[in-house]
N, C-alpha and C positions, 0 to 999 in steps of 0.2 A: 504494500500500500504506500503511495506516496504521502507526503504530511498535509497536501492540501485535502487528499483522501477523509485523513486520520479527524482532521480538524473537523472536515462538515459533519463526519458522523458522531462523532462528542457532541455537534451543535443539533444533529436529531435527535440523539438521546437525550440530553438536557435543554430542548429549547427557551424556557425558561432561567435555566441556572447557568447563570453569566459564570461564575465562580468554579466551576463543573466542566469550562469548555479551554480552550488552549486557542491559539491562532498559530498558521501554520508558518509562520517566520521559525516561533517558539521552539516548534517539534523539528525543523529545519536543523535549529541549531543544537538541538540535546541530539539530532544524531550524527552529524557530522563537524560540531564544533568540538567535543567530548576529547578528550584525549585517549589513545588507543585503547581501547579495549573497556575504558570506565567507566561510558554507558553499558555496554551489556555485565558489568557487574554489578551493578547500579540495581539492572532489570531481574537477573537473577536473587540479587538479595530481596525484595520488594517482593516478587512473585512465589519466593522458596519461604519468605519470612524468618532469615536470618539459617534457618535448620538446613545441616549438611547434607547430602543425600545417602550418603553411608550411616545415616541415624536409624536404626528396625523402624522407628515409630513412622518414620517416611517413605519407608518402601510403597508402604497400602498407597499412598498418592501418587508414587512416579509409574506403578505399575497399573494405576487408573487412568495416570495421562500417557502412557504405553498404551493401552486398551482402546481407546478412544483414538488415539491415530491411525491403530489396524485398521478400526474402519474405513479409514479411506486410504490407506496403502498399505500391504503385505509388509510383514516381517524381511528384509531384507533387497525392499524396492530398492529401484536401479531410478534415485529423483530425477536424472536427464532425460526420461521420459514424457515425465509433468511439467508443463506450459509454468513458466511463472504466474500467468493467470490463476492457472489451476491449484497454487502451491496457496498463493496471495487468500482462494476463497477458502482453502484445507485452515488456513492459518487465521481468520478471521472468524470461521465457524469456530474451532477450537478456544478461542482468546475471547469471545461473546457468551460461550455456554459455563453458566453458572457453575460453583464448583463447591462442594462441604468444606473443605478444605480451607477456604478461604471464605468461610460464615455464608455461602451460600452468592457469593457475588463473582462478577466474571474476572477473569485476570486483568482484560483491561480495564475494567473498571480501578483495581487494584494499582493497579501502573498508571492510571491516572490521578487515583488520587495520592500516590506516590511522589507524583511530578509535582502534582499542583501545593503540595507541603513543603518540595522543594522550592520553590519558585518563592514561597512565603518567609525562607529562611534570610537575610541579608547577605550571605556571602556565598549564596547558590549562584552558580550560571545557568543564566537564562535570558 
């Protein structure tokens, strides 16, 4: 998804909640202003909630978000088969469906309001 993508759909899902929605300068720059690698650590810590994946009590979740990706490709797919298109909508559906794991709300929701706490700190980039 691109960030102007990313932005209108924060601004369907919260039409009302200015506070809720991001503009795509914003998302522009958390992905490609970041220093190597800090956003997706950033994204990982936010969406894992700090827990290691070698933790037992975390297995039940990555083996749920294991489970839920078979469905749309085989253990062992060959991804240069799948269109970025196609990756774009596997990864949007994923990142939209609600999760126990995360009190019942979606990842991005989570990574949104992740960001949006960043943005509230004074010596966040954004």
């Amino acid at each position: 998804m691109t960030p102007h993508q990313i932005a209108a759909m924060l601004k369907a899902m919260w039409p009302d909640g200015s506070s809720k929605t991001v503009s795509h300068d914003t998302i522009y720059d958390a992905l490609y202003l970041h220093s190597r690698g800090e956003l997706k650590q950033e994204m990982l810590a936010c969406l894992r909630h700090h827990n290691q994946v070698r933790k037992p009590r975390r297995r039940g979740s990555n083996e749920n978000t294991n489970s839920l990706l078979r469905q749309y490709m085989p253990k062992g797919s060959d991804l240069s088969v799948y269109s970025q298109d196609e990756l774009d909508e596997i990864a949007l559906s994923l990142n939209t469906r609600p999760r126990q794991s995360l009190g019942f709300r979606t990842p991005l929701a989570v990574y949104t309001e992740h960001t949006h706490r960043q943005q509230l700190q004074p010596d966040s980039l954004h």
